[in-house]
C-alpha positions in Angstrom: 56.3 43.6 57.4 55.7 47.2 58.8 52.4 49.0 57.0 54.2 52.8 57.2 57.0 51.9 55.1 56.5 54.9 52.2 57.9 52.9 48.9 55.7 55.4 46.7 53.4 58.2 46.7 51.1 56.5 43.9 48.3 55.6 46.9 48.6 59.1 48.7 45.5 60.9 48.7 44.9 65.0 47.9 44.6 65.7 51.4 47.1 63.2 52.8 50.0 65.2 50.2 48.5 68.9 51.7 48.9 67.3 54.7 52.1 66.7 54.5 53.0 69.9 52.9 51.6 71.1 56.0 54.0 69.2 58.3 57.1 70.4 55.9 56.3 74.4 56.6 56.1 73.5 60.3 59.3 72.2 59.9 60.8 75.0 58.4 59.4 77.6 60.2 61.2 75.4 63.3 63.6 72.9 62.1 65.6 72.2 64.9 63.7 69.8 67.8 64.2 67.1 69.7 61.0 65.7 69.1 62.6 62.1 67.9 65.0 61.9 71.0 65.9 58.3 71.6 65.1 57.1 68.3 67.8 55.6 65.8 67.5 55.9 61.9 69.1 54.2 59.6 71.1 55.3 56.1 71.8 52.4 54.0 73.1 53.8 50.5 73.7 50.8 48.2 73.7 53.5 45.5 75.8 57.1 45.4 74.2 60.0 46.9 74.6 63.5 47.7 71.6 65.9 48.1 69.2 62.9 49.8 72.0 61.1 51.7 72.6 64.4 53.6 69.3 65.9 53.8 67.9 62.8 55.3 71.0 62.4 57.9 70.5 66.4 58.6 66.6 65.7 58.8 67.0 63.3 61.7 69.7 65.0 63.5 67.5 68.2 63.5 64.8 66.3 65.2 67.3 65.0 67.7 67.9 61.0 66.4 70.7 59.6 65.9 71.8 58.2 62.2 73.9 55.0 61.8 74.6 53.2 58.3 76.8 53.6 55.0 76.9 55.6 51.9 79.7 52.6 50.4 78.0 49.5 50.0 81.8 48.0 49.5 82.3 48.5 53.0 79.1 46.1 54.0 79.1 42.3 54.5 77.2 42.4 51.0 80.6 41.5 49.8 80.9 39.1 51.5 77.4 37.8 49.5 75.1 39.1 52.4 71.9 38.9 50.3 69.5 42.2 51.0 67.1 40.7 52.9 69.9 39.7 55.4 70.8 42.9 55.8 67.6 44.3 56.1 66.6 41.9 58.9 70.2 43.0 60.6 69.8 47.0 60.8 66.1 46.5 62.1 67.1 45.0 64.9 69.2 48.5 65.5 67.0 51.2 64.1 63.6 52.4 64.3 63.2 53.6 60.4 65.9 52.9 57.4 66.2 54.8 54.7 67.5 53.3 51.7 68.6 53.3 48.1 69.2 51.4 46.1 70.1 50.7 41.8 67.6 48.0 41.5 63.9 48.7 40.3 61.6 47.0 43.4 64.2 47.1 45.9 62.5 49.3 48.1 59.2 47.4 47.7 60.8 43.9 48.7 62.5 45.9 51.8 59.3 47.1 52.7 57.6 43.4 52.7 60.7 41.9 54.9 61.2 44.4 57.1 60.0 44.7 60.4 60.3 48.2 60.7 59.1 50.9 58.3 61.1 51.0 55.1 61.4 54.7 53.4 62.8 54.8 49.6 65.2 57.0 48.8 65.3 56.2 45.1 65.5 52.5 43.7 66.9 52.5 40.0 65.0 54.0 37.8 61.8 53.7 39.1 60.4 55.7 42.2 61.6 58.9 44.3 59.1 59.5 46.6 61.0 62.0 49.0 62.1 63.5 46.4 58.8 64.3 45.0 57.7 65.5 48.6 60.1 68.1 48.3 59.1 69.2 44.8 55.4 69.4 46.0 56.4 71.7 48.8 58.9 73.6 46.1 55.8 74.0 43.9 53.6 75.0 45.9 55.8 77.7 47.9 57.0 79.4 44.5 53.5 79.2 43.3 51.1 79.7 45.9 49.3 76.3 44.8 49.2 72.7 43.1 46.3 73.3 41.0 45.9 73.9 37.2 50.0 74.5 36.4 51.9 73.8 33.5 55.0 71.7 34.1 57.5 71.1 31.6 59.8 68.1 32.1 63.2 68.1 30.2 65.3 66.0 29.2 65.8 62.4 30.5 62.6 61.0 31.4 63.3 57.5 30.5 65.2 57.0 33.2 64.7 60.1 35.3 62.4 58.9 38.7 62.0 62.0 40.4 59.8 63.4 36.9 58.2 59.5 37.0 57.5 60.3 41.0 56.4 63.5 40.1 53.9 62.3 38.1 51.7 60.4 40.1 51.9 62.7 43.1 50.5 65.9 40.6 47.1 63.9 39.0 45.0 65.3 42.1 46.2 68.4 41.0 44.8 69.1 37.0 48.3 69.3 35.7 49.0 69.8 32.4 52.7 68.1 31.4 54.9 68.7 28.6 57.4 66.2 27.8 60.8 67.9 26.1 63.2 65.0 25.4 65.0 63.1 22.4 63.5 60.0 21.4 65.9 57.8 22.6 65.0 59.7 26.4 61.1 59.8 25.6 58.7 59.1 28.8 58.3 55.5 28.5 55.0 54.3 27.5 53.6 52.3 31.1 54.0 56.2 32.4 51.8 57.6 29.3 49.4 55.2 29.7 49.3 56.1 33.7 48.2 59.7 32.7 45.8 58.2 30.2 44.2 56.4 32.9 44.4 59.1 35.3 43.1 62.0 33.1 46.4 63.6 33.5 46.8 66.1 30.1 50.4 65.9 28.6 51.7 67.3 25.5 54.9 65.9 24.1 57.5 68.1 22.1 60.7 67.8 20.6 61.9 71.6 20.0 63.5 73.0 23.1 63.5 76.6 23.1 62.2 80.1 24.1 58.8 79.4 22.2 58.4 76.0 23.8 58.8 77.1 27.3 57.1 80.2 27.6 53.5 78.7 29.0 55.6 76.9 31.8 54.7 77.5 35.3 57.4 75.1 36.5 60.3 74.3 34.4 61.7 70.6 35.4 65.1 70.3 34.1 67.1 66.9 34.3 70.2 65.6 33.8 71.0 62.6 31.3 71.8 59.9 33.4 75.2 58.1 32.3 75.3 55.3 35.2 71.9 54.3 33.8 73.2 53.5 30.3 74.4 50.1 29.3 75.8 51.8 25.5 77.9 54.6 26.1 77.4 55.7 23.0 73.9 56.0 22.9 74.7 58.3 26.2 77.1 60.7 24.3 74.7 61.2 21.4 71.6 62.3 24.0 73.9 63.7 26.8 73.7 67.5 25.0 70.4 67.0 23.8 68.6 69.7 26.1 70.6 72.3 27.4 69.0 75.5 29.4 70.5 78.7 27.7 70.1 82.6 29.5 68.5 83.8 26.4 65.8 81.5 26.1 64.9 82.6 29.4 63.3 85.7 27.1 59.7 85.2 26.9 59.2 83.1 30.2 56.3 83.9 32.4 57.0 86.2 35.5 56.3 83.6 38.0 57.9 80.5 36.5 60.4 78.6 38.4 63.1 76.5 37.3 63.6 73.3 39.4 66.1 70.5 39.2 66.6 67.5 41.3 70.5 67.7 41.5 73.2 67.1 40.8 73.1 68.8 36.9 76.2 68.5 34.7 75.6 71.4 31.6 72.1 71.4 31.1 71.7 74.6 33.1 73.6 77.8 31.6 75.4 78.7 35.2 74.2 82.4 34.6 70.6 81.4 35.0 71.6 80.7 38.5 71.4 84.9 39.2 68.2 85.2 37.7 64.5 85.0 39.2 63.6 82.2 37.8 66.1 80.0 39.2 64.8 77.7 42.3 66.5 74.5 42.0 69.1 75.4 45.2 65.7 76.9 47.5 64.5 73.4 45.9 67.6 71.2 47.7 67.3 73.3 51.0 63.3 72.1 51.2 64.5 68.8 51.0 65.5 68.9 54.5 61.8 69.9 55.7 60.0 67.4 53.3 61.9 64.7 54.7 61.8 65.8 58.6 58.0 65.7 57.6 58.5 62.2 56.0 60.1 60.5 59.0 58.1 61.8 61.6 54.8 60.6 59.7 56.4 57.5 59.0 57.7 57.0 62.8 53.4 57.8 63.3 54.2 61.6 64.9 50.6 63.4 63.7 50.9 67.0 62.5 49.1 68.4 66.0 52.0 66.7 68.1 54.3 68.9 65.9 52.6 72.2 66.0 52.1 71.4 69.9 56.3 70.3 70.1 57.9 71.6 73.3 60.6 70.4 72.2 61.8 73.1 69.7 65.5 74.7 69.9 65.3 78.4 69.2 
């Protein structure tokens, strides 16, 4: 089992996340390198993916490593009944890192036991999104100016919804304070509640979505309803237009807040928001190729001083 696999941010420390923040700002003040010349990373995508599929891909390129894997798990001998742990033990013997996804809750966390080399989630079901929160810590922070003492609203589906679960255990060294917006049938599931009892993280739960709710928020966290993680379709088309993010509600939000998304959204953002100040959920997609550069390298064991001291940079 490798020990740098990152399954979850729940252990990170404050100054291990800052850290890392760090390392993500190097990065995008001098994305392209070849800092990770001669090393292979691995994409294995037993799940659909867009935004993180690419971004990690376009992360390792960047740094000058070459990508190998699949985005179609049809394609893979897993249909031929390859069991995961078969295939895990396969692609290490190719790659030096694999990123993976995957739909089943602890996926990740059994990859990371078996593996030889380091394991890095890119989402498994419903539960964890660590890479994902990276990039929404470096997002926060750069439209804010710092972690500390914000108000962030999280909307929608946050049953289901990992990157808000994610988010939440990477923000409680920070003196949050979350409010829950969602229907009952998408309300944060209790073991999460109970984490920020635990932690001392404040939250405030609401139902009413609209311009009085949201004006406090620093950092409005929109989300889609998730239909591929619904079982009764019906129960999906009575929440799916629970929440949606109009223009004019936008009328009494604070001059600095932000509105985030992690991607792909269906209606739940009114496409003229996308003109206004307060929308950052694109800025939010483009960090993800920093916050995962910063990812692999720390992963791979590449310290922040070998980056700031990188020769290697392509201008």
């Amino acid at each position: 089992m490798s020990t740098n696999s990152l399954i979850t941010l729940a252990g990170y420390s404050k100054e291990k996340l800052l850290y890392l923040i760090e390392m993500a700002r190097e990065f995008e003040l001098h994305p392209n390198r070849k800092i990770l010349e001669g090393r292979v990373v691995a994409t294995l995508f037993f799940e659909p993916s867009t935004r993180t599929r690419l971004s990690f891909e376009t992360a390792a390129n960047r740094l000058g490593a070459r990508v190998i894997g699949f985005a179609d798990p049809k394609i893979t001998s897993g249909t031929k009944g390859e069991i995961l742990k078969d295939t895990i033990m396969m692609v290490s013997n190719y790659a030096d890192v694999i990123v993976m996804r995957h739909y089943l809750e602890g996926a990740a966390l059994y990859a990371g036991e078996v593996s030889p080399v380091p394991i890095m989630n890119a989402g498994d079901g419903a539960n964890q999104h660590p890479s994902q929160t990276m990039l929404d810590l470096y997002t926060i922070h750069q439209s804010q100016g710092t972690l500390e003492n914000l108000n962030i609203y999280l909307v929608g589906d946050l049953k289901y919804g990992r990157t808000v679960h994610s988010l939440l255990a990477a923000m409680r060294h920070f003196d949050p304070c979350f409010h829950f917006i969602a229907p009952d049938e998408l309300a944060m599931p209790e073991p999460y509640k109970k984490y920020c009892d635990e932690n001392g993280i404040r939250y405030i739960e609401h139902k009413d979505f609209n311009e009085e709710t949201i004006a406090g928020a620093d950092i409005l966290y929109m989300t889609r309803v998730q239909k591929e993680r619904f079982s009764d379709l019906m129960e999906y088309e009575r929440v799916k237009d629970a929440y949606l993010l109009k223009k004019d509600m936008l009328c009494k939000a604070r001059p600095n807040m932000k509105i985030l998304h992690p991607l792909p959204r269906v209606n739940e953002i009114e496409y003229s928001i996308d003109d206004t100040q307060y929308a950052y959920y694109f800025q939010q997609a483009r960090n993800g190729l920093y916050a995962r550069q910063a990812l692999i390298c720390d992963t791979l064991g590449i310290t922040l001083d070998e980056i700031k001291n990188d020769k290697t940079i392509i201008r």
